[in-house]
N, C-alpha and C positions, 0 to 999 in steps of 0.2 A: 506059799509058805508051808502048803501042806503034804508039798513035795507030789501032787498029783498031775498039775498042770505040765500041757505039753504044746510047744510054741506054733503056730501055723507058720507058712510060709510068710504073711505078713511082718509074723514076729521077728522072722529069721534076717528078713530084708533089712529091720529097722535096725539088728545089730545085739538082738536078743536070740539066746542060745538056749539050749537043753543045760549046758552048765551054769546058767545064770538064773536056775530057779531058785528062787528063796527072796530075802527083802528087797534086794534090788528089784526084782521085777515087780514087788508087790507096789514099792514105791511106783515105778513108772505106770503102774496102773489106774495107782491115785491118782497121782501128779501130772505125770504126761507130761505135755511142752511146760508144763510150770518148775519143771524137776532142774536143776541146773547145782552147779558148785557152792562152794562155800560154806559157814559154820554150821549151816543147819543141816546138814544132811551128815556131819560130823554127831552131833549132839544124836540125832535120829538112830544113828546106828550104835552111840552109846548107850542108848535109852534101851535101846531094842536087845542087847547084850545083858544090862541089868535086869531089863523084866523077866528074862530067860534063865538069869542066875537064879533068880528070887522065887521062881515058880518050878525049876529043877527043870524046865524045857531043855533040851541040847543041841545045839546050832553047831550044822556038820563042818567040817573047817571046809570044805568043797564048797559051801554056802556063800553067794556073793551076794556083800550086802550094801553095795553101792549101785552106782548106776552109770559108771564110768563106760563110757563105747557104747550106749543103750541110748535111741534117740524115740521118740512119743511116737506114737501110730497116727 
């Protein structure tokens, strides 16, 4: 999220990219194999859009903040 992180060869295998830094990866870091579809990862990244409104943070549009094609290490 802090835009510093840069993926190893592991990351890259799993389907995680240099473009995929931001909440996506944060999530799959948390989450890992728990990380899958459906509402809550909807709700997650609406959450994570309002905390950013409300604190003046700015989420770059390049910012992927799913976890779509990104499988757990």
């Amino acid at each position: 999220m802090a835009g510093t992180w840069e993926p190893t060869q592991q990351h890259i295998n799993a389907g995680w990219t240099q473009s995929e830094i931001g909440f996506g990866a944060t999530i799959m870091v948390i989450n890992g194999g728990l990380e899958g579809g459906g509402q809550h990862k909807v709700r997650r990244i609406t959450h994570y859009r309002d905390i950013a409104a409300k604190t003046g943070a700015s989420i770059s549009p390049n910012e992927k903040l799913g976890t779509e094609g990104m499988r757990a290490l």
